[in-house]
PyMOL Python script that loads the backbone (N, CA, C, O; Angstrom):
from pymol import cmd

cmd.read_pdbstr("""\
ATOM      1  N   UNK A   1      36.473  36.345   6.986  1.00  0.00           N
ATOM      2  CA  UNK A   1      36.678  35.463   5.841  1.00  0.00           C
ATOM      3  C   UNK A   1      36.776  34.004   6.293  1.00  0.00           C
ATOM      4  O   UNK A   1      36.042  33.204   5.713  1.00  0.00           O
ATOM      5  N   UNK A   2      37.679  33.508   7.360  1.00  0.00           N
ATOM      6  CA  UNK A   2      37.590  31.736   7.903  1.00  0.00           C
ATOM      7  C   UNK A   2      36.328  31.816   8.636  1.00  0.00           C
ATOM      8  O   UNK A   2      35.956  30.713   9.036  1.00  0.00           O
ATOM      9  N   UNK A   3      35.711  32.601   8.874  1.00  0.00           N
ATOM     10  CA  UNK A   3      34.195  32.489   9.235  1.00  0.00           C
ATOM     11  C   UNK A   3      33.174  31.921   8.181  1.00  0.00           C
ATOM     12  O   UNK A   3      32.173  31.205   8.201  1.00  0.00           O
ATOM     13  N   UNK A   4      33.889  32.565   7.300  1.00  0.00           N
ATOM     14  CA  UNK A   4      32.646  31.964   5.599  1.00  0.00           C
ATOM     15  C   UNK A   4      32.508  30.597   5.327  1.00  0.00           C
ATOM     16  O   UNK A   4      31.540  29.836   5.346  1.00  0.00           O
ATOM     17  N   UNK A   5      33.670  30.464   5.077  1.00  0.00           N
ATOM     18  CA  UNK A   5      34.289  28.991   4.902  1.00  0.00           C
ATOM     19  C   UNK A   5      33.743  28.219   5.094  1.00  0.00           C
ATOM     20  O   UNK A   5      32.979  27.808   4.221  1.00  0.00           O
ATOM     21  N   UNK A   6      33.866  27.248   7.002  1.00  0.00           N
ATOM     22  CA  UNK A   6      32.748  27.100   7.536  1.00  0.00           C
ATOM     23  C   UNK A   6      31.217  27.094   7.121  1.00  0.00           C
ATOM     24  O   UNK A   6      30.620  26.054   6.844  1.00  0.00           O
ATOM     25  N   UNK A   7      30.805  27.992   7.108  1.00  0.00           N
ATOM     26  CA  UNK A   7      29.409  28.109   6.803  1.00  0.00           C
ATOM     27  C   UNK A   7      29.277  27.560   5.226  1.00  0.00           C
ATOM     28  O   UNK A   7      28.287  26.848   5.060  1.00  0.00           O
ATOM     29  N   UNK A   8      29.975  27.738   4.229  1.00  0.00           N
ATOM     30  CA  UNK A   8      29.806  27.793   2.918  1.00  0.00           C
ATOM     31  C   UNK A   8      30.381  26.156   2.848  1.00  0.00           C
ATOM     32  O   UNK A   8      30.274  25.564   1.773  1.00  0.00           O
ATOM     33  N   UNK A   9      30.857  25.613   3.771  1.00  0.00           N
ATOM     34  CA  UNK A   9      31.052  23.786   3.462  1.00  0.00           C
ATOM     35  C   UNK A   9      29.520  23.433   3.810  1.00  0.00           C
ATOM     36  O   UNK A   9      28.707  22.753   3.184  1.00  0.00           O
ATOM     37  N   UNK A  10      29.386  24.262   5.255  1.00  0.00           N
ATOM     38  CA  UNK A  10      27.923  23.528   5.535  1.00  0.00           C
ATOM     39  C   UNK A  10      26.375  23.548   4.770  1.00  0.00           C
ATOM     40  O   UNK A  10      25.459  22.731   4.674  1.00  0.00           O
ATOM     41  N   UNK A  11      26.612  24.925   4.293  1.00  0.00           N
ATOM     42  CA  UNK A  11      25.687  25.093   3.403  1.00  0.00           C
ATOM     43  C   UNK A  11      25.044  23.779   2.110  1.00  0.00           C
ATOM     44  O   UNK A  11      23.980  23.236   1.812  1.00  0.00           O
ATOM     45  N   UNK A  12      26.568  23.772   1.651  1.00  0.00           N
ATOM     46  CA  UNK A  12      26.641  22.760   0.472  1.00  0.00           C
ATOM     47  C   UNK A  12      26.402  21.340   0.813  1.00  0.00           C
ATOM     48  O   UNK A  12      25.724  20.549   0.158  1.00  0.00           O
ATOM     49  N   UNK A  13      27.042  21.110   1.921  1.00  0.00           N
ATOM     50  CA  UNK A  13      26.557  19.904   2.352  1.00  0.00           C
ATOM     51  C   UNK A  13      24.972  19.557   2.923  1.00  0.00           C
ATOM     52  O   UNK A  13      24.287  18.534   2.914  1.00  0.00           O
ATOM     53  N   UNK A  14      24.795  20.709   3.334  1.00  0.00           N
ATOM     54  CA  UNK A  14      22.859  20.570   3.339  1.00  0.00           C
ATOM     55  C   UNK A  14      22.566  20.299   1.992  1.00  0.00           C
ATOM     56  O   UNK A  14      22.033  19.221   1.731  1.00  0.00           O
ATOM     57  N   UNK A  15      22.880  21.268   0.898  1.00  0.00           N
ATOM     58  CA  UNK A  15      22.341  21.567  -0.390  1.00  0.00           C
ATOM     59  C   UNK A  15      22.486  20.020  -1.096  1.00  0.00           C
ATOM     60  O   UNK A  15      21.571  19.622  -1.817  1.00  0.00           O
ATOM     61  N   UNK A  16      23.617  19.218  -0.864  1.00  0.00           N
ATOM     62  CA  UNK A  16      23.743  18.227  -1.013  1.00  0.00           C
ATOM     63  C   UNK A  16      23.052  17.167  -0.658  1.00  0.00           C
ATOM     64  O   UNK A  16      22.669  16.286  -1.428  1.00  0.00           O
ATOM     65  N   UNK A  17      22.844  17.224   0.700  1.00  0.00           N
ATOM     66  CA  UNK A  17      22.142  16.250   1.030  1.00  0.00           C
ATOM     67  C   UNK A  17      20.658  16.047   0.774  1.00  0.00           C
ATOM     68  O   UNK A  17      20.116  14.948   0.887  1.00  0.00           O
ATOM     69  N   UNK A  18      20.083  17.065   0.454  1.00  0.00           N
ATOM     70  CA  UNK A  18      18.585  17.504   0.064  1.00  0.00           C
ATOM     71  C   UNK A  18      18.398  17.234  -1.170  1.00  0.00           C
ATOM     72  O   UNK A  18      17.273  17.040  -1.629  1.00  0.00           O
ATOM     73  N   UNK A  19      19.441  17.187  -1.841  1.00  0.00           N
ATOM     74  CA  UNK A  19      19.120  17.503  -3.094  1.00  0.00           C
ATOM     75  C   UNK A  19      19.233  15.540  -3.380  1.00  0.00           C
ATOM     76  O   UNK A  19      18.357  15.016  -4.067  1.00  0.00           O
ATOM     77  N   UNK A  20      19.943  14.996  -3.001  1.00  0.00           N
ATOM     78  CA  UNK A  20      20.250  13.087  -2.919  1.00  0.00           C
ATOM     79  C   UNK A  20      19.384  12.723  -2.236  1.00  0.00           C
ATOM     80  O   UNK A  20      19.189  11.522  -2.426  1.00  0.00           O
ATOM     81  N   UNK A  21      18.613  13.221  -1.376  1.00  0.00           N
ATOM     82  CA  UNK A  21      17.285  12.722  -0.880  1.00  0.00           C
ATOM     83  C   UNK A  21      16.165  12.834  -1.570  1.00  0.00           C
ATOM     84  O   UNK A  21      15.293  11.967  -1.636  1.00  0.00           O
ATOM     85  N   UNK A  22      16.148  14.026  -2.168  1.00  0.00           N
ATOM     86  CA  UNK A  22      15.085  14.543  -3.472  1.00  0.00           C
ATOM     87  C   UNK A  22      14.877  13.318  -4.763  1.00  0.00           C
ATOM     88  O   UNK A  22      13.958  12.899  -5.466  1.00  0.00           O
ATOM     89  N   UNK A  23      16.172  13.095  -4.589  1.00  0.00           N
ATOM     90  CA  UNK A  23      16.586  12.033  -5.840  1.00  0.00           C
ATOM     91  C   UNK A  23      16.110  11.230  -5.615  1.00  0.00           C
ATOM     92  O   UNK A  23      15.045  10.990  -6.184  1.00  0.00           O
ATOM     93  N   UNK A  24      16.515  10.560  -4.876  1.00  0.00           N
ATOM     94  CA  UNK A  24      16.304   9.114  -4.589  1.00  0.00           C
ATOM     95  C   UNK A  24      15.110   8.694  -4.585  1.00  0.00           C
ATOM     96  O   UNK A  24      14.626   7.674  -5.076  1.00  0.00           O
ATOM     97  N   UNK A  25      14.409   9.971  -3.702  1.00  0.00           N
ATOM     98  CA  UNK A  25      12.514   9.720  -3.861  1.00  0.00           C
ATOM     99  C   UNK A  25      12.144   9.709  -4.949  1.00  0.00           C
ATOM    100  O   UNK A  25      11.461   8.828  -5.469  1.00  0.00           O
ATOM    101  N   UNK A  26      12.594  10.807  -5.500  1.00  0.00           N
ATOM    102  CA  UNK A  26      11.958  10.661  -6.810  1.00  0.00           C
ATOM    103  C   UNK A  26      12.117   9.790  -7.955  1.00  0.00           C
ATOM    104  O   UNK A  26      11.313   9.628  -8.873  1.00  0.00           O
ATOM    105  N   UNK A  27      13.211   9.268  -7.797  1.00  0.00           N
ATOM    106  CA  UNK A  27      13.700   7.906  -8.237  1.00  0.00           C
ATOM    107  C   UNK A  27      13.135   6.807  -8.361  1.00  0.00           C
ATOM    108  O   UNK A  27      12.938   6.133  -9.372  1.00  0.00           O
ATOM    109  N   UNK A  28      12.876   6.633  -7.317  1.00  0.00           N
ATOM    110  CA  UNK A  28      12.410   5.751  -6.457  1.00  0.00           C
ATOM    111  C   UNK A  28      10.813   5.582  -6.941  1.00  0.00           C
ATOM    112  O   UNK A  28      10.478   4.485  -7.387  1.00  0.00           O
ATOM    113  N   UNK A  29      10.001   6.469  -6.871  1.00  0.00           N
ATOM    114  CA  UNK A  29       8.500   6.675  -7.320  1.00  0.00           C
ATOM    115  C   UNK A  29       8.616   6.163  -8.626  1.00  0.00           C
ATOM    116  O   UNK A  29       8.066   5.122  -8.986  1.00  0.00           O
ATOM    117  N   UNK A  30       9.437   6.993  -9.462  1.00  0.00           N
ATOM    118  CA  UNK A  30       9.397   6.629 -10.922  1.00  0.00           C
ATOM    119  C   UNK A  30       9.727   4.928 -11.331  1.00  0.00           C
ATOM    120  O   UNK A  30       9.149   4.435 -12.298  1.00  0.00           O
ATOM    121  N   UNK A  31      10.628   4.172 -10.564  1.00  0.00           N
ATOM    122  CA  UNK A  31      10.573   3.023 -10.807  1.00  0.00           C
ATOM    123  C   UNK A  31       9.039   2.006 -10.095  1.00  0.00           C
ATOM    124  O   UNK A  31       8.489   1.028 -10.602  1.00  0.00           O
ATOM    125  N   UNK A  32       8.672   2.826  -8.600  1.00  0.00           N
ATOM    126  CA  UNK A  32       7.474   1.962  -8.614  1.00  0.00           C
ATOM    127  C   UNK A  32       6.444   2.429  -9.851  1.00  0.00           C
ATOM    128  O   UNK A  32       6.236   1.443 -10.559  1.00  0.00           O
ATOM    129  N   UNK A  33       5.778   3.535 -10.310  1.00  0.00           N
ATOM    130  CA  UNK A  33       5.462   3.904 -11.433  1.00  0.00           C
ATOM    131  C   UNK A  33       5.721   2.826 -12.790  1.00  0.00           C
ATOM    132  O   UNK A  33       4.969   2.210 -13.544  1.00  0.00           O
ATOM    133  N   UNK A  34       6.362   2.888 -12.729  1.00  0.00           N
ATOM    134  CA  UNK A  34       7.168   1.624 -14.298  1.00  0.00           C
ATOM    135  C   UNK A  34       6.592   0.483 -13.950  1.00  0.00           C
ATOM    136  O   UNK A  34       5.614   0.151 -14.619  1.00  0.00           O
ATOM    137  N   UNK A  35       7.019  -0.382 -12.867  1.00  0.00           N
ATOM    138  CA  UNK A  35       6.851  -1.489 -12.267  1.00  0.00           C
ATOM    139  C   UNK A  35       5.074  -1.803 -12.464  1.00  0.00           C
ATOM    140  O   UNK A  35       4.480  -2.684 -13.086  1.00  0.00           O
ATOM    141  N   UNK A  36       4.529  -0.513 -11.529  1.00  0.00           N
ATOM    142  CA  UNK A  36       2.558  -0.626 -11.942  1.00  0.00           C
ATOM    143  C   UNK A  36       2.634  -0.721 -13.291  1.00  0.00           C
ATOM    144  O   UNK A  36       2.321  -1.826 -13.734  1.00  0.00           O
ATOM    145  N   UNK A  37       2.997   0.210 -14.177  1.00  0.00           N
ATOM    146  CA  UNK A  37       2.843  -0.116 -15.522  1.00  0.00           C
ATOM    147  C   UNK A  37       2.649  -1.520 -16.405  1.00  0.00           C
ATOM    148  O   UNK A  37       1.683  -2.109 -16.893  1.00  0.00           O
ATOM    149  N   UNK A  38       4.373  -1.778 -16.335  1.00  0.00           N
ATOM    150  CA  UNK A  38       4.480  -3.140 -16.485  1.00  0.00           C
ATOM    151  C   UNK A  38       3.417  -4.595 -15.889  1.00  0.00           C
ATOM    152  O   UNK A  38       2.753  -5.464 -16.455  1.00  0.00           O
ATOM    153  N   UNK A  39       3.621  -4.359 -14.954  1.00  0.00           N
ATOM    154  CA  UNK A  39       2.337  -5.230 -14.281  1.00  0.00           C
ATOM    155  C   UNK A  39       0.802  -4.898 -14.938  1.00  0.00           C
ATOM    156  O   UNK A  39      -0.024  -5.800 -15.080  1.00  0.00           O
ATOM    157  N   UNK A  40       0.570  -3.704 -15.260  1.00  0.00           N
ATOM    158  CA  UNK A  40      -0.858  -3.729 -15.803  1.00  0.00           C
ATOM    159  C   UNK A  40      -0.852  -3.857 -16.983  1.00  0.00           C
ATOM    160  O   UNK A  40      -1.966  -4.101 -17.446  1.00  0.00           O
ATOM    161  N   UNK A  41       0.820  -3.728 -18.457  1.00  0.00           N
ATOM    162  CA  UNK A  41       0.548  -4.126 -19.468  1.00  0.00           C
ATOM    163  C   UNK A  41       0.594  -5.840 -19.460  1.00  0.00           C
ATOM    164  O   UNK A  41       0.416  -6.458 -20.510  1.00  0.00           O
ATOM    165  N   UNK A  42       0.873  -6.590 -18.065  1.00  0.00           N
ATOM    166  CA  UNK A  42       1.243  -8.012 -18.508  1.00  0.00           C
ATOM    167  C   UNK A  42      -0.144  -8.664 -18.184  1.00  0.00           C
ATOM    168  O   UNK A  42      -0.549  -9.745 -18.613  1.00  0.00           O
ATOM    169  N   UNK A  43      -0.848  -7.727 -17.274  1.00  0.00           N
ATOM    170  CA  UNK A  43      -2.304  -8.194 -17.197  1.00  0.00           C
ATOM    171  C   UNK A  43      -3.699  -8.234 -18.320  1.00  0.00           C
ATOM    172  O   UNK A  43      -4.882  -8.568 -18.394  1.00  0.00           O
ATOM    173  N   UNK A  44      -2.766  -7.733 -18.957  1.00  0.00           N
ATOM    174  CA  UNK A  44      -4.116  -7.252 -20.116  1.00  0.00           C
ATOM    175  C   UNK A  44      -3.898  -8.195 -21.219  1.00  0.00           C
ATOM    176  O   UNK A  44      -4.634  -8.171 -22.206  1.00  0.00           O
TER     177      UNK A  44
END
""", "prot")
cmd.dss("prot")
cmd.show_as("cartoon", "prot")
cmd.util.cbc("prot")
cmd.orient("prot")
């Protein structure tokens, strides 16, 4: 059982960290995305 423990912080903290990296990219895309947008509705 204090064997689990262990493993089940680390787990989550992977799961965590993958998952805030996931984000951020994808975040991240979606605002350059907007940004092209914007720029091609101010060009027209």
């Amino acid at each position: 059982m204090l064997l689990l423990l262990p493993a089940g912080i680390g787990l989550m903290a992977i799961a965590w960290l993958v998952h805030g990296l996931l984000l951020e990219r994808m975040s991240r895309e979606f605002v350059e995305n907007r940004l092209k947008d914007e720029v091609a509705f101010l060009e027209h």
